[in-house]
MDTraj code that builds the backbone (N, CA, C; nanometers):
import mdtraj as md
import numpy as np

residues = "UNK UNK UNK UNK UNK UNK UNK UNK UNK UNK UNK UNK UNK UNK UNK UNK UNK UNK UNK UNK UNK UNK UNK UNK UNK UNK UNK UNK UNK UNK UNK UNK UNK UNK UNK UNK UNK UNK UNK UNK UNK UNK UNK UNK UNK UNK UNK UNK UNK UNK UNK UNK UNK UNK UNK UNK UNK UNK UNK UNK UNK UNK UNK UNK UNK UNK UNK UNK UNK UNK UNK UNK UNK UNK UNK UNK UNK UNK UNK UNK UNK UNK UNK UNK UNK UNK UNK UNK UNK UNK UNK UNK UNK UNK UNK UNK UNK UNK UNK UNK UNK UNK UNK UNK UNK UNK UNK UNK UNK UNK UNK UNK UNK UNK UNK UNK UNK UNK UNK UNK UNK UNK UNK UNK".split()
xyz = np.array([
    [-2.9625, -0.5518, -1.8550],
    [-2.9446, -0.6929, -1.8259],
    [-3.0300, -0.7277, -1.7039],
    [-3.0679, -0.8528, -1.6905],
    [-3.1818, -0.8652, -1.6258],
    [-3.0496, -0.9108, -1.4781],
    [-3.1287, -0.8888, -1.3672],
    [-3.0355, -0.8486, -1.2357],
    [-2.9617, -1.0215, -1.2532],
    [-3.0872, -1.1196, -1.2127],
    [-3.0545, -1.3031, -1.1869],
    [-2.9799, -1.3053, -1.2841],
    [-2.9248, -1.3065, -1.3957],
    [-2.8715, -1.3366, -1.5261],
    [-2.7020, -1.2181, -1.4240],
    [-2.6912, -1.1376, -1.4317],
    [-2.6117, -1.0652, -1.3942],
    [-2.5620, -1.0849, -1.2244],
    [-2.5924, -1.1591, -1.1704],
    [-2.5514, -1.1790, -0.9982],
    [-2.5285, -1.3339, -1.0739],
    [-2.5793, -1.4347, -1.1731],
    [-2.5056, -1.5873, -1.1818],
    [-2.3427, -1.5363, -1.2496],
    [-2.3816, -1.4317, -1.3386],
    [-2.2468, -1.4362, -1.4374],
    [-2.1169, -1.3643, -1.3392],
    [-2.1944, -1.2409, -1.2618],
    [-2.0645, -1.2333, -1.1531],
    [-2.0457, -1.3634, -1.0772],
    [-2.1427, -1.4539, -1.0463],
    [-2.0904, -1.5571, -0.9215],
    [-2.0170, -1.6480, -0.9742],
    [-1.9917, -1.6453, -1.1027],
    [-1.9007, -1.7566, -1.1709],
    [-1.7879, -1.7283, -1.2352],
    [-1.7472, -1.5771, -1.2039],
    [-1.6311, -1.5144, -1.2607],
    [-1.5776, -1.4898, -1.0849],
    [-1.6556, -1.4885, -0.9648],
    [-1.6036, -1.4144, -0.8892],
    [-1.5209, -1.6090, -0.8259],
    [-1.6218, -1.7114, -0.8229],
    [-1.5682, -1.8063, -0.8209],
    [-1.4631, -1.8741, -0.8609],
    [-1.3966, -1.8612, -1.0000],
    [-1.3318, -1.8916, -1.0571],
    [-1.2076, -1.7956, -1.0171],
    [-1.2185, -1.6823, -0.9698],
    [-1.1066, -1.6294, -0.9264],
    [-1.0677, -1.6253, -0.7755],
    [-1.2020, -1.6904, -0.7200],
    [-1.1369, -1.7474, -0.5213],
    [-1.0843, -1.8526, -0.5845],
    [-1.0730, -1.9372, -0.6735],
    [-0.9729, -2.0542, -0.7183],
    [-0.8585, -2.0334, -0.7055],
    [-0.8117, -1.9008, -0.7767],
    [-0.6839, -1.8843, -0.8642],
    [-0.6165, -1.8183, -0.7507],
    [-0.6857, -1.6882, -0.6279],
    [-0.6256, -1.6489, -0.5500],
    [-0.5918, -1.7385, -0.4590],
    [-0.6790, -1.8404, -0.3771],
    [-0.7161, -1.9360, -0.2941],
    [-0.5698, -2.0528, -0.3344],
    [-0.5665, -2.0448, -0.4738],
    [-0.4306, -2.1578, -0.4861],
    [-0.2999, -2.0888, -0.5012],
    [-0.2976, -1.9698, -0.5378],
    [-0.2102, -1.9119, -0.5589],
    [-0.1117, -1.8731, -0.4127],
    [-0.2184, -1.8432, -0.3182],
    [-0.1854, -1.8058, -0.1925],
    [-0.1443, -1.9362, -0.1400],
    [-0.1826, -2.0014, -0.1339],
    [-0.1845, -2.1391, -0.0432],
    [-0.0687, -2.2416, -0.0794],
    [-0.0221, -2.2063, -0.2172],
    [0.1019, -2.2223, -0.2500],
    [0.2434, -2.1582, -0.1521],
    [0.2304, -2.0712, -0.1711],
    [0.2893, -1.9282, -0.0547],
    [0.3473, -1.9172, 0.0125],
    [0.1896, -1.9484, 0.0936],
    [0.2006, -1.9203, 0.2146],
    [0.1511, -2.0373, 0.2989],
    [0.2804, -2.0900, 0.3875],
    [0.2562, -2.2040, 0.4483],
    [0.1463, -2.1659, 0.5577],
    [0.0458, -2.1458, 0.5495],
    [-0.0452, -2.1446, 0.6532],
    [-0.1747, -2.1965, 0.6305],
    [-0.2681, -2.3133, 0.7023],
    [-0.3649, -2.3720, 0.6513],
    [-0.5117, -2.2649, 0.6778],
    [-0.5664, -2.2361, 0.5493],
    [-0.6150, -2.1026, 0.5150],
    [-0.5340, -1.9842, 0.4999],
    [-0.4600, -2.0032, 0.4326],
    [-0.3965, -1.8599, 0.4411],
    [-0.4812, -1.8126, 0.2543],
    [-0.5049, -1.8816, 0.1531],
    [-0.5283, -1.8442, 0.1087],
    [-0.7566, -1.7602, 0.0852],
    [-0.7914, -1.8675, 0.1866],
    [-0.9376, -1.8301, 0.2444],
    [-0.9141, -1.6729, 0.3056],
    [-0.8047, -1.6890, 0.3537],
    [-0.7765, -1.5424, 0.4520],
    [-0.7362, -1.4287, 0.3594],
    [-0.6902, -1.4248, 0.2475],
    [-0.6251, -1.3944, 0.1519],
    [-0.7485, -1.3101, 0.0997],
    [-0.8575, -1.4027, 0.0108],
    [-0.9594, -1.3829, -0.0454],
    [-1.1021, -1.3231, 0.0688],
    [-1.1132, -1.3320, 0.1381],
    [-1.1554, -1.2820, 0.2490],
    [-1.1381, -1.1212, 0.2890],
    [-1.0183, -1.0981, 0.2779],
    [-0.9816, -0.9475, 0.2997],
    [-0.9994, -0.8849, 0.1976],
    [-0.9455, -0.9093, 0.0534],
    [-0.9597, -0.8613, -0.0654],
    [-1.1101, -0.8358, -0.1057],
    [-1.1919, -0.9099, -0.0742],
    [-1.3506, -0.9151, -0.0901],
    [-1.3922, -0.8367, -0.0178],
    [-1.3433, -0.7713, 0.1344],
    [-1.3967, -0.6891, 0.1859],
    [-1.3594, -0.5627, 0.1514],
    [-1.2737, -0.5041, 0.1415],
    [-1.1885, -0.4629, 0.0224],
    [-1.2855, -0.3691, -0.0716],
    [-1.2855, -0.5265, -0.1578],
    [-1.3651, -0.4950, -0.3405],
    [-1.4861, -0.3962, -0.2866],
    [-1.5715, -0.5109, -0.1796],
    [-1.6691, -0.4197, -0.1774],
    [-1.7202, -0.2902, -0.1063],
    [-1.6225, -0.2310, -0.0362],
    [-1.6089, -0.0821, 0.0149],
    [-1.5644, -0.0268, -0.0633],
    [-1.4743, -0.0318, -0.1767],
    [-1.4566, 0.0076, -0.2978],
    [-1.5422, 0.0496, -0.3680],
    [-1.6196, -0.0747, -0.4076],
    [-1.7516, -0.0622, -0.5241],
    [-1.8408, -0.0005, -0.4795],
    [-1.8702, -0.0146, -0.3184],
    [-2.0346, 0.0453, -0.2560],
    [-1.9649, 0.1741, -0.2509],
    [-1.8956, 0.2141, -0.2410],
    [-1.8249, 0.3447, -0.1653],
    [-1.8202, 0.4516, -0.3213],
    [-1.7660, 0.3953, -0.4445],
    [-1.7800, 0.4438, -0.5616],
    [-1.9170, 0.4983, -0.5695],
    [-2.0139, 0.4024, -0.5993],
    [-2.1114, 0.4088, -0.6675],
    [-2.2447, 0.4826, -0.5278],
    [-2.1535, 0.4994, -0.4634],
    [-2.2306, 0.5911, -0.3117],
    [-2.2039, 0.7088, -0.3832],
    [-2.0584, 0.7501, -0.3802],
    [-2.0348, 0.8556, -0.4246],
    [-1.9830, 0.9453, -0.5079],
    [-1.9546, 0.8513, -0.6062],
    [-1.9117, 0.9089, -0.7526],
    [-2.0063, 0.8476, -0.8861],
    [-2.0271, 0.7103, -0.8647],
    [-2.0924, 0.6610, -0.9937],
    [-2.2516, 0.6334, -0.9558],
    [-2.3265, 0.7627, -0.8949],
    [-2.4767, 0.6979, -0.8527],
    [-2.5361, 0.7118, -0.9592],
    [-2.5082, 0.6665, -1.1153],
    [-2.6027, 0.6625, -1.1626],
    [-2.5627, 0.5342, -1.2467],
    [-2.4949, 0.4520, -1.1501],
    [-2.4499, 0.3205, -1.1936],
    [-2.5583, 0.2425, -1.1930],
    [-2.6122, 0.1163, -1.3246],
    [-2.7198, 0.0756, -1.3077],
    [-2.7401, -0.0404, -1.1485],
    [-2.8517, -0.0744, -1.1204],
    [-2.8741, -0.1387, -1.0094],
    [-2.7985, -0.2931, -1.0644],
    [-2.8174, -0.3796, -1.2076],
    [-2.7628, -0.4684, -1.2476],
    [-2.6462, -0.4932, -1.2331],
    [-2.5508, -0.3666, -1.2119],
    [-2.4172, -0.3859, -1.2434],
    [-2.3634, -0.3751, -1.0833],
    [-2.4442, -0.3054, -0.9881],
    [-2.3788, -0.2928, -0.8788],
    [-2.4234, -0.4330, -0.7708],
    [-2.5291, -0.5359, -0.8117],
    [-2.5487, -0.6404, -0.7732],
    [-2.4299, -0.7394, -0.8767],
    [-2.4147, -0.7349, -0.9700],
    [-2.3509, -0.8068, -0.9875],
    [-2.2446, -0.7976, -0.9796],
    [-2.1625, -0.7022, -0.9421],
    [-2.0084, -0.6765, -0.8735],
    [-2.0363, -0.7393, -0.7570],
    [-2.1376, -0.7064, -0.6540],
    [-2.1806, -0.7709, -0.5189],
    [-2.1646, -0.8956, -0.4653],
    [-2.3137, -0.8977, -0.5120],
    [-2.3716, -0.9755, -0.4994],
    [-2.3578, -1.1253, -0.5946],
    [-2.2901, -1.1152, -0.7046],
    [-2.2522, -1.1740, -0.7778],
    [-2.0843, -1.2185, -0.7876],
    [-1.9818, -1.1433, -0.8497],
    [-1.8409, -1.1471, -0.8030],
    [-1.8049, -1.1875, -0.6488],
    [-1.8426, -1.0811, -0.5886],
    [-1.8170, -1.1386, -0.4853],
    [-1.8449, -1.2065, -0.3554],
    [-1.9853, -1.1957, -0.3859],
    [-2.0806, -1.3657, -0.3447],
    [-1.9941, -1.4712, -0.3481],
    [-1.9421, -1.4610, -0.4997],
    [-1.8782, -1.5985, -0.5568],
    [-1.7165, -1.6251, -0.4975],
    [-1.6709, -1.4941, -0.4514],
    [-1.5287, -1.4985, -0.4933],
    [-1.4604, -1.4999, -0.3123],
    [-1.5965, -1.4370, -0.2164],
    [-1.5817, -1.4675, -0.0605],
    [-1.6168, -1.6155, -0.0291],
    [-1.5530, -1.6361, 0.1026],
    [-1.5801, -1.7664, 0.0868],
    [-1.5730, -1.7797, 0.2640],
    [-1.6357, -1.7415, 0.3111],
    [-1.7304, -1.7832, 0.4766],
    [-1.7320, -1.9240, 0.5016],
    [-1.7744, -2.0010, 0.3969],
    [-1.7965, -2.1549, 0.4634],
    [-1.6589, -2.1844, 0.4629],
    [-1.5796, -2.1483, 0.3497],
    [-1.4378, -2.2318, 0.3934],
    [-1.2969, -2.1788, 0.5102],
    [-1.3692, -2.0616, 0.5299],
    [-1.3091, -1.9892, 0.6708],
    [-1.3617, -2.0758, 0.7882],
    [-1.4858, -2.0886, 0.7924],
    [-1.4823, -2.2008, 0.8908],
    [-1.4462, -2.3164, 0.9234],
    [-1.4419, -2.3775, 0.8214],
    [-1.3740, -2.5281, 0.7716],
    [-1.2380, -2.5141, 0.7998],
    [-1.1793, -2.4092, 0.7241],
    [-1.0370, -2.3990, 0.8151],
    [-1.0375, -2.3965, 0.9368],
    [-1.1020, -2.2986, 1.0057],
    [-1.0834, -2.2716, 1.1780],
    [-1.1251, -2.3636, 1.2246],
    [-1.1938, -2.4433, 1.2022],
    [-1.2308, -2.6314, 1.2848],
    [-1.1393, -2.6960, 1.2497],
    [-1.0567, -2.7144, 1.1184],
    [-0.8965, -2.7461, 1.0788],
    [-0.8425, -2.7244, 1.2064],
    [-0.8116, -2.6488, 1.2668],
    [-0.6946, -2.6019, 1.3204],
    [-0.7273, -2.6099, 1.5172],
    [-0.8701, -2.6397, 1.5277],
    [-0.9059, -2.6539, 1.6533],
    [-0.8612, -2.7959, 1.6513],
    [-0.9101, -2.9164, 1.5502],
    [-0.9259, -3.0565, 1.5229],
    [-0.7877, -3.0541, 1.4985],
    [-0.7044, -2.9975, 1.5051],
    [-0.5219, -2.9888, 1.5055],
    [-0.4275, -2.9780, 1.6261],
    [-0.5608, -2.9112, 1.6974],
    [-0.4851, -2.9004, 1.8764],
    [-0.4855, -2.7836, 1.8216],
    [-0.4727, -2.6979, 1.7221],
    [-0.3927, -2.5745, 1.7419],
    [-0.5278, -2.4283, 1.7771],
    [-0.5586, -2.3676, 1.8871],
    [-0.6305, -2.3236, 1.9218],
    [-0.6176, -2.1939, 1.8947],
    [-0.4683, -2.1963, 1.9255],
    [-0.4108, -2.0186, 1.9510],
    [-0.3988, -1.9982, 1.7485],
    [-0.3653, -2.0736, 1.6803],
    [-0.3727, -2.0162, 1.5837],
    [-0.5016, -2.0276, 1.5031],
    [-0.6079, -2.1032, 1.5551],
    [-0.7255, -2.0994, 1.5210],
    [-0.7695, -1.9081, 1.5553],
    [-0.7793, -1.8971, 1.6796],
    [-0.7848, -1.7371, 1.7406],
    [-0.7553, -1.6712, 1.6789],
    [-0.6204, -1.6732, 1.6198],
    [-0.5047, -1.5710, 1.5447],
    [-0.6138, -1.5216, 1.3567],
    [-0.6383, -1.6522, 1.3506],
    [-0.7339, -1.6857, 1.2144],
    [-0.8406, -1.6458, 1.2169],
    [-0.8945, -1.6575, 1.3326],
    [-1.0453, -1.5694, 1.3557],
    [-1.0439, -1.4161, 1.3859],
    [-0.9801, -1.3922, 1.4872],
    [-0.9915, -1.2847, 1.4910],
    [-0.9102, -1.1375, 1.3483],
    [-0.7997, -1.2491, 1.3469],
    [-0.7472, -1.1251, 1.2171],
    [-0.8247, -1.1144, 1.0738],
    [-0.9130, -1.2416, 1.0527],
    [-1.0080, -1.2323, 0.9654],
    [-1.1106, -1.1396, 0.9462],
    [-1.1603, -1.1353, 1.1159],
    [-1.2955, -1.0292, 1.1573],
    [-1.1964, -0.9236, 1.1696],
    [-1.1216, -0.8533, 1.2437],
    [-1.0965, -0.6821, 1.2329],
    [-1.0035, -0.6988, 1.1189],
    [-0.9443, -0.7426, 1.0692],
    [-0.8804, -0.6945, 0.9102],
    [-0.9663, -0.6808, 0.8180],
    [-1.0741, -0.7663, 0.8034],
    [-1.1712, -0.7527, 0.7332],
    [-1.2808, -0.6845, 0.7726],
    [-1.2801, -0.6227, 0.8727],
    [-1.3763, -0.4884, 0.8879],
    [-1.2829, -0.3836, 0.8907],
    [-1.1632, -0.3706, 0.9169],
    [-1.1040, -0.2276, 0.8210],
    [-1.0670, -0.2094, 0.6982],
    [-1.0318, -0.3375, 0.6056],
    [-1.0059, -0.3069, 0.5245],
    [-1.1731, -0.2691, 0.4284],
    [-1.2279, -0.3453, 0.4596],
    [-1.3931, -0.2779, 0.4478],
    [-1.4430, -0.1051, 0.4361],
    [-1.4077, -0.0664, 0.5455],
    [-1.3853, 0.0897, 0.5629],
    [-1.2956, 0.1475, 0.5492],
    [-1.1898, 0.1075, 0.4478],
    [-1.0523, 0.1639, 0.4265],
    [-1.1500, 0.2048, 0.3080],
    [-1.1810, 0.0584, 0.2263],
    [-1.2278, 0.0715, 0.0853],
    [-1.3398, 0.1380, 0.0701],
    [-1.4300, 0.1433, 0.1431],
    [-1.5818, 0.2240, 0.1752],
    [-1.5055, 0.3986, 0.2066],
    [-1.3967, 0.4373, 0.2967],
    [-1.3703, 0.5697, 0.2430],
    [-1.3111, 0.5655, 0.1197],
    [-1.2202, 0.5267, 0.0727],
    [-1.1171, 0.5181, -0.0922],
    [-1.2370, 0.5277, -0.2082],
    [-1.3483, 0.4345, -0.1670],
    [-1.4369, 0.4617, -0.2663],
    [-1.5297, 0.6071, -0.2887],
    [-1.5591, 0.6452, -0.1582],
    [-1.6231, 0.7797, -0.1854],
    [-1.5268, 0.9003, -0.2173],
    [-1.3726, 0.8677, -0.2045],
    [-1.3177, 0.9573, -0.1788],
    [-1.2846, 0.9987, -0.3628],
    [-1.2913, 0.8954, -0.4192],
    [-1.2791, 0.8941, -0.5993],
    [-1.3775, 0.9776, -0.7025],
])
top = md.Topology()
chain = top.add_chain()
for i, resn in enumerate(residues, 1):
    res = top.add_residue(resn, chain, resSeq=i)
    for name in ("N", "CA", "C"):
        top.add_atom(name, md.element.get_by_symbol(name[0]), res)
traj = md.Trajectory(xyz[None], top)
């Protein structure tokens, strides 16, 4: 499969499911972004998983398929611009300290769970 054809079809499956988590969570969990925060961790996650696999168990996974888990799914399915949009939410709210709380547990939860999944994946 040609790579562009395979990074649109993950970005529109990975999209369609920051929808479903993104509403599902936000239903929830009374917190504004909680479901951005949700999908955010899980994406960092997926992809220490997938890079971490195909590091060290599936290297003879094609290059198509490991961009389009990526670069594609979860291109589509992270969502950076609306983490910010929340955290200006919540400054433009007065609320500062939980803007902080939102930033920062975003960045180190989502850089360990990153290297949780980056060892789990090589470890398979």
């Amino acid at each position: 499969m040609p790579i562009p054809i395979a990074i649109a079809l993950g970005g529109a499956v990975g999209s369609l499911a920051r929808y479903a988590v993104a509403t599902w969570v936000g239903a929830r969990v009374p917190f504004g972004g909680a479901g951005t925060f949700a999908v955010n961790l899980i994406g960092a996650l997926a992809i220490g998983l997938i890079l971490g696999s195909v590091e060290s168990r599936f290297t003879a996974t094609p290059r198509w398929v490991t961009l389009g888990l990526t670069t594609g799914v979860l291109g589509g399915f992270t969502t950076f611009s609306a983490f910010a949009y929340d955290t200006v939410g919540h400054f433009e709210a007065g609320d500062a300290g939980r803007a902080a709380v939102y930033v920062a547990g975003t960045v180190v939860l989502g850089i360990a769970v990153a290297a949780g999944g980056l060892a789990l994946g090589r470890s398979l």
